[in-house]
N, C-alpha and C positions, 0 to 999 in steps of 0.2 A: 790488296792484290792489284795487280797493275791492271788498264785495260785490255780488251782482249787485241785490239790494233797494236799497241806495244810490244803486249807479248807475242805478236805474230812476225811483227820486224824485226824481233830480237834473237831470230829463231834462225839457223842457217840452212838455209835451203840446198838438200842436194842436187845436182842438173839432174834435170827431168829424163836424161838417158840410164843414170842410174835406176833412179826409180823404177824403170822399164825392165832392165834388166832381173828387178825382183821376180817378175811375173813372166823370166823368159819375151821379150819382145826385143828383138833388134833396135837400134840407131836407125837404120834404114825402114823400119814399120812405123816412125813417128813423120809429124809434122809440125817442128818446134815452134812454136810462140815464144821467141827470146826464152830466158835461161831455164824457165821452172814451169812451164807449161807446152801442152804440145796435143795436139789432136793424132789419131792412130788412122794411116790411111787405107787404100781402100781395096787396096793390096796384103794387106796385113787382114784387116777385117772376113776377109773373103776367106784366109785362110785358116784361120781360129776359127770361124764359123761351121767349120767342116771339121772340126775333131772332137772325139767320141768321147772327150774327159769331159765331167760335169762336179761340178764345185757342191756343197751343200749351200742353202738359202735359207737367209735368215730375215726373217721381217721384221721392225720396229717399227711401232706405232704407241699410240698414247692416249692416255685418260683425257677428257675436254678440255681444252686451253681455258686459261685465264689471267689475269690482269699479275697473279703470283708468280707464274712461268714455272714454265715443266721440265723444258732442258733435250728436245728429242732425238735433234740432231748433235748435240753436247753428249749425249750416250751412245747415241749409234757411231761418231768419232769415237769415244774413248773406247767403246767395249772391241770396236774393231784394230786401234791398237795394243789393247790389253789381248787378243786372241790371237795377231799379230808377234808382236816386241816381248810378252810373257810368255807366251802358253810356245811362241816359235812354231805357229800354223803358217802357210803361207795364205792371207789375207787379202783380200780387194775390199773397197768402200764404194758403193753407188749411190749418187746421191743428186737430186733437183736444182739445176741451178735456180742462184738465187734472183729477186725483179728488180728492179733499180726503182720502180716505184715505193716501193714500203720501205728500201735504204733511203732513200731522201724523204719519208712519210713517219709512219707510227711504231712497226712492228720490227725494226732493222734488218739487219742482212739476215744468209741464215748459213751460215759455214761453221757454228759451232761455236765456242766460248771457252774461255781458262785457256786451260792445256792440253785443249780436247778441239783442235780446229785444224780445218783444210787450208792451204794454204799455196798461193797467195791472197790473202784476202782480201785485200782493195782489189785486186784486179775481178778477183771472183766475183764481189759486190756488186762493179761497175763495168764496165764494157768486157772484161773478161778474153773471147776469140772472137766475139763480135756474133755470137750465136742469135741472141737476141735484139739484133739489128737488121742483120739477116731476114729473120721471122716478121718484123714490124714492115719494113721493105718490102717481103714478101704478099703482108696482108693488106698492104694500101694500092700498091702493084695490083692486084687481083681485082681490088674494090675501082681503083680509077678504069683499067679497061673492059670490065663491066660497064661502067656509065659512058665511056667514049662508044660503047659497042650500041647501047642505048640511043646515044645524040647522034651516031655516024647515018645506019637505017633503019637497027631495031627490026630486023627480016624476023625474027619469031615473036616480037611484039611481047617483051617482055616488059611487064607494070613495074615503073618503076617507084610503086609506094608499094610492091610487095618485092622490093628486094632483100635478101638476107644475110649479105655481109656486113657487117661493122668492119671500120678503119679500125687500125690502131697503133699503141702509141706505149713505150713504159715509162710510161711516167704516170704519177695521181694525179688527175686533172680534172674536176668535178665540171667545170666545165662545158666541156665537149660529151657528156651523157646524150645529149638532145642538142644534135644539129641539124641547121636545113644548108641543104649544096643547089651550086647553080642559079643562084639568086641573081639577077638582075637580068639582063639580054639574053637569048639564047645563045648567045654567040660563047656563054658560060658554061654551056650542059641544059639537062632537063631537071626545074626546079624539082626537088625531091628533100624527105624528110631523111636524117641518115642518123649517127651517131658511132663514138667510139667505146673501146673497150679497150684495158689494160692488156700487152703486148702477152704476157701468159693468160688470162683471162678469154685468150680471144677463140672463142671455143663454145661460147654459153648465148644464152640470152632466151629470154623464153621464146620471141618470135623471130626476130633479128640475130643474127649470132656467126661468126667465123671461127673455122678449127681446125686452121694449119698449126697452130701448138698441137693438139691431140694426135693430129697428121706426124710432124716430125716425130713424136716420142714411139707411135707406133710402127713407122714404117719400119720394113726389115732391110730395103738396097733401094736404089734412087727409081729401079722398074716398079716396087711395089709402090714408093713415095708417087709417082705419076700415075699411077691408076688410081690411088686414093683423090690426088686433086682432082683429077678428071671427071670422079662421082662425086662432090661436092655441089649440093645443092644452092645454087644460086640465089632461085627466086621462082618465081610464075608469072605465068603469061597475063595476058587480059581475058584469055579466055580459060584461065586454071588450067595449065600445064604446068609442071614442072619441069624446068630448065636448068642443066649441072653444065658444070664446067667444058666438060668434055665435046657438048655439044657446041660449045663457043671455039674451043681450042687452043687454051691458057694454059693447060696443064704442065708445058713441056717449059716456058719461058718460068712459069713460076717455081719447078721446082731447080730449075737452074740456080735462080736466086737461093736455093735450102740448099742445094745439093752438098754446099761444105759445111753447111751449121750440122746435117744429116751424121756427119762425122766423131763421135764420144771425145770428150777432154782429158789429157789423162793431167794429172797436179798430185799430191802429196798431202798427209797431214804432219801435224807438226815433229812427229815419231815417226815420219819418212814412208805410212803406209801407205800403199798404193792406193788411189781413187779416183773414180772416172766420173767428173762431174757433167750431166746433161742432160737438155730438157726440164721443164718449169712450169708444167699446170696446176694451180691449185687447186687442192682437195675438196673444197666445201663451194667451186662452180665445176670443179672439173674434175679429170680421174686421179689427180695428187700424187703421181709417180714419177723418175726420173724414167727416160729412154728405155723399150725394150733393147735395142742395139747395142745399150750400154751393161745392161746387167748380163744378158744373152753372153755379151764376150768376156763381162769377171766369171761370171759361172766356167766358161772354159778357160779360163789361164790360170785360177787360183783355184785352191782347195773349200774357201770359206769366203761368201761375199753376204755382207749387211748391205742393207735397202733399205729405206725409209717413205712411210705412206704418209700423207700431210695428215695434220690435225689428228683426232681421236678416231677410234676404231668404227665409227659410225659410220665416218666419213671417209679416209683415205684406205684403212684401214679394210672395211668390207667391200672397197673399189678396187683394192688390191687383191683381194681373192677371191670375187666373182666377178671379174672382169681382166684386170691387167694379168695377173699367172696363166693362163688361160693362152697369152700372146708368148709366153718364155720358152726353154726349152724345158724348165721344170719347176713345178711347183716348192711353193717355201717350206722347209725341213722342218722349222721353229718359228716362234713367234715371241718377242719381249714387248709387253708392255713398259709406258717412263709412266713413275707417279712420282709426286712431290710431296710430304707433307703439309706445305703450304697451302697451294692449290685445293687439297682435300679440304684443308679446313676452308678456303674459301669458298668452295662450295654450297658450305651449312652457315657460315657469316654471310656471303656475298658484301665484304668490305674487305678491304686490305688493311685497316687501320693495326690491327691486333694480331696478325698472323706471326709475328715475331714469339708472343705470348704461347708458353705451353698449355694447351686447351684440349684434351684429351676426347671430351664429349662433342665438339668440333671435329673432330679429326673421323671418332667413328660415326657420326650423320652423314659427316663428306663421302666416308668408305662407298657409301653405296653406290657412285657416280665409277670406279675404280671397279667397283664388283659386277657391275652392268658389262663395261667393257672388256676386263680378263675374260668372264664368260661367254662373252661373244666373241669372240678370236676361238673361243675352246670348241663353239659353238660348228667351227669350221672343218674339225676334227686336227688339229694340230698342235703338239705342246707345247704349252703355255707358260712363261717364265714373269716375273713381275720384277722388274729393276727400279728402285726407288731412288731418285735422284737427293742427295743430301745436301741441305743449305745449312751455313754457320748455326741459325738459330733452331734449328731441328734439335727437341729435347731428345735424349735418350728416350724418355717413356714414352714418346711419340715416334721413335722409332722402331721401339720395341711393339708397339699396340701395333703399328701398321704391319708389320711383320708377320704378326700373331694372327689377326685379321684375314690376310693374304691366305698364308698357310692350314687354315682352320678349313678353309676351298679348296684345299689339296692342289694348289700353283705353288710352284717355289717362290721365295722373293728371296731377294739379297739386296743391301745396300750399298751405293754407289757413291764415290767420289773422284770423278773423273774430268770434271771442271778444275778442284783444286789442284790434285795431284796427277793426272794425265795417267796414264795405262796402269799403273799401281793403284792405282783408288778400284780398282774392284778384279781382281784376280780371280776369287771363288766364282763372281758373277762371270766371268767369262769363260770358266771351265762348266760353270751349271750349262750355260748356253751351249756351249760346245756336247756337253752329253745329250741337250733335248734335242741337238741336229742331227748327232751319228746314232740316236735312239730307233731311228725307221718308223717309228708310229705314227707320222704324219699321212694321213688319207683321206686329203682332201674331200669334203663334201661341200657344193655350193646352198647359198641362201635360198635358189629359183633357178626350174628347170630351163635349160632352155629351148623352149616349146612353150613355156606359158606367153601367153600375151602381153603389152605392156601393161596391164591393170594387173596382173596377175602377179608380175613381177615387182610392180611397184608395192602391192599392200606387201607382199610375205617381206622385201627389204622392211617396209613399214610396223610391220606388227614383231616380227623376231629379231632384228637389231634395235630397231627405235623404239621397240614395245609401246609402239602408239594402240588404241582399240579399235582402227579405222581409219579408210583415207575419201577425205572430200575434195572432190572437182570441180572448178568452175567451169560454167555455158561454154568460155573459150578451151578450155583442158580437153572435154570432150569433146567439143567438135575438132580441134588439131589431132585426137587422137580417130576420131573417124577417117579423116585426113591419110594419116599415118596406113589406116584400112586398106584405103582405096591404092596405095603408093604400094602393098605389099609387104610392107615393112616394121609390122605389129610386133614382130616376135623377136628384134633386137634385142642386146642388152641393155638398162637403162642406168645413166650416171646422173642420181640424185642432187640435185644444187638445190642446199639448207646452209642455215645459219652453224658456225662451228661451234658455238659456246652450250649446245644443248642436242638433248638429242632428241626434241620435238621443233616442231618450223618457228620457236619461239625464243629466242636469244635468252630471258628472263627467266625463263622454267629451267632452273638447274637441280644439281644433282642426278637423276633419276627419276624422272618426272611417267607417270602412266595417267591411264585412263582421258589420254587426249587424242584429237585426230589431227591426221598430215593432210595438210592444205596444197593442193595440186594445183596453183597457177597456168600452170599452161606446159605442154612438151613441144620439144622440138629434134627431126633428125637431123644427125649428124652422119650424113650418108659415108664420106670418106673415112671417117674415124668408125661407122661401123657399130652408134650406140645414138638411144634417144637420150636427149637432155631433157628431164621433168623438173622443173621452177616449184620449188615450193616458198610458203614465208614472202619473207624478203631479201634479198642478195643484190647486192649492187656487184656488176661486172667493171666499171671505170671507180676505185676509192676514189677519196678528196685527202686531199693535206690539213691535217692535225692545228689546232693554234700556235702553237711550237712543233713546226716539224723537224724532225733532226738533220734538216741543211742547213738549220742554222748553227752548227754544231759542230760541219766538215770545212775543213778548209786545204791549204796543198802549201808548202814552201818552196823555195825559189831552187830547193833542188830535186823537188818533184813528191816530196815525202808527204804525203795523206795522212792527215791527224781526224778527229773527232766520229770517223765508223767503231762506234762500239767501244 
């Protein structure tokens, strides 16, 4: 099969006005990016936001990632053309843009694969409408006149070794994790300890941490996006105050810089469905969801929009339904889980050598890590569908076990080919999905009241998603959360940063791992986004580059044409 950059160039794109036109949107409601891409402006917005049509919602999410790959956005692509281009639903796609860090690093872009991708896809990968430059602008902007506000008089005598923003940057730069600014003469700034963080990452940190990414994805109009900066917790005093933006009066310059990233993308996949790509946190530091603003406006122009939560259900997954739904104008109708064969038996191998091999006894050890996750999604009160992503070497009887497996839990499963074959690779699976959304049994129930505190909130995410027996806190965890006490702001939401490959703080315990405890490093608010960050494990917020990182891979010809993304 050819690569997925090939078959994305070889594909003919229609002008992005058509596109528009599927979902009813005027020529006059965009804001073209040359020929195949186009932002929806703010006129348009304003007015789609006021009508009383509501699409159903469908969430995909996924069993634990691993080195065999799952495929999540390659389904949430295909099954939304197959509900699209088969079934003749009218369709939207929402979906995270991608970081440009892990396209030049490890993990590549993430617009999909085969015959199942958004498209353009170089552009998507890489600088795209300039969203994410925007953002990066944005968070160094904030961070440099904080420290000029520092060096100029410092009138509320703010410590600058307790400030709280990270620069950042997208790119993998290991790096810049631990820097010191203002080194040499004062005529530099005030020497201080600082550090970066990856331009969607920028959002986390157990003490340290900025969250204008979480900011843009949540804001609803550019007045809610300025009172969120406004509340962004800065830093504190020398004498423990806390110091937010608003107090400084950054709010208004910095969201001018977002004000047009603030804006949804609209683009196409390769089957012409419509898709609104934007916003970029990751799930396993951050909430792992594309733009409220974005899904908010497919729910009203289309009949059916897929959404995608990062990572396994642990992680983007239970961030999506007790935390981001919560921000829509309505909760998800349905939910699909992506399994792979593969994957499953990697789970019970943990080696890739042999995963080609039909291994039956492999595959149901793996099951359990699949069976954890369908029923935590079910766990939510919402039906439950299991889409099996299918590779060349997936035996029949490994398709058939998994199947049997699935179903013996009373979850449908169907199997999917939607990489090789694009909307036809799974037909049934996208009428199944389509019954569990116009089914109405969806009734939502959260993991955590909201009225418990954050320990309260933290063990129940702990013990009924991650089915850990307990959570331990370090001397620092506690006391930031006494902290948290004293600020009034105990009874937020909390968005868990753990490792993705597991569903306890320990990358190496797979499958289905119990009888362990979640390890609480340290919490930190995130006043403008409106949620504490709790650090567990280890999670690096800046990656590093791979020995072979895949720039060595891309290159560009003399007529502008992008070879080696994917």
């Amino acid at each position: 099969m050819k690569s997925d950059i090939e078959i994305a160039q070889e594909t003919k794109e229609l002008p992005i006005k058509e596109i528009a036109a599927k979902v009813n949107l005027k020529e006059e409601d965009l804001e073209p990016y040359g020929y195949d891409k186009a932002k929806i402006n703010w006129q348009a917005i304003n007015r789609i936001s006021k009508s009383k049509k509501l699409g159903k919602l469908i969430l995909v999410t996924s069993i634990s990632p691993t080195p065999a790959g799952e495929g999540k956005s390659t389904i949430t692509i295909g099954l939304g053309d197959a509900i699209n281009n088969q079934l003749h639903k009218n369709t939207m796609i929402a979906l995270r843009e991608p970081s440009m860090g892990p396209v030049f690093g490890l993990k590549g872009g993430a617009t999909g694969g085969g015959m199942a991708q958004i498209i353009p896809m170089e552009d998507i990968n890489l600088h795209f409408t300039g969203d994410m430059h925007a953002l990066t602008a944005a968070i160094d902007t904030l961070a440099a006149l904080v420290d000029n506000y520092i060096y100029q008089d410092n009138s509320l005598n703010i410590d600058p070794e307790r400030i709280l923003l990270k620069r950042g940057l997208d790119v993998n730069d290991r790096a810049l994790r631990n820097i010191t600014v203002g080194q040499g003469s004062k005529f530099n700034g005030i020497e201080h300890k600082s550090s970066f963080a990856i331009t969607v990452a920028n959002e986390l940190m157990a003490i340290v941490a900025n969250e204008l990414m979480a900011i843009l994805c949540l804001a609803t109009d550019i007045d809610d996006l300025k009172v969120r900066i406004g509340d962004m917790l800065v830093g504190y005093t020398k004498d423990d105050q806390p110091v937010y933006v608003k107090q400084l009066g950054f709010q208004g310059a910095i969201a001018a810089l977002l004000s047009n990233a603030l804006k949804p993308n609209l683009v196409q996949t390769l089957e012409h469905t419509p898709a609104l790509v934007h916003g970029g946190p990751f799930a396993n530091i951050a909430h792992g969801a594309n733009s409220v603003m974005a899904t908010n406006l497919a729910l009203h122009l289309s009949d059916y929009v897929l959404t995608e939560a990062g990572f396994g259900s642990d992680l983007g997954g239970q961030k999506f339904m007790d935390f981001v739904s919560k921000h829509l104008d309505k909760q998800p109708d349905a939910a699909v889980v992506v399994a792979t064969v593969r994957a499953l038996k990697y789970q019970a191998l943990r080696d890739t050598k042999h995963l080609d091999e039909e291994n039956l006894t492999a595959l149901k050890a793996g099951f359990k890590n699949l069976e954890r996750h369908m029923n935590n999604m079910r766990s939510y009160n919402v039906p439950v569908v299991v889409l099996i992503n299918q590779f060349a070497s997936d035996a029949e009887a490994e398709l058939d076990l998994l199947k049997k497996l699935i179903e013996e839990q009373n979850i449908p499963a169907e199997v999917v080919a939607y990489h090789d074959e694009g909307s036809k690779g799974g037909i049934e699976a996208a009428q199944t999905v389509i019954d569990l959304a116009n089914s109405n049994k969806a009734n939502i129930v959260s993991t955590y009241d909201e009225d418990d505190d954050v320990k309260n909130k933290i063990e129940k995410v702990a013990t009924k998603i991650y089915h850990a027996s307990g959570v331990k806190y370090t001397e620092k965890a506690n006391k930031q959360i006494d902290e948290l006490i004293k600020l009034g702001k105990e009874k937020l939401p909390v968005i868990i940063a753990k490792t993705q490959y597991s569903f306890s703080d320990d990358k190496k315990q797979l499958g289905a791992p119990t009888d362990f405890k979640l390890h609480v490093r340290g919490v930190s608010l995130k006043n403008g986004a409106r949620f504490i960050v709790v650090t567990t494990g280890h999670v690096l917020d800046m990656p590093g580059l791979p020995k072979h990182p895949a720039a060595l891979d891309i290159d560009v010809d003399n007529n502008g044409k992008i070879s080696g993304l994917f």
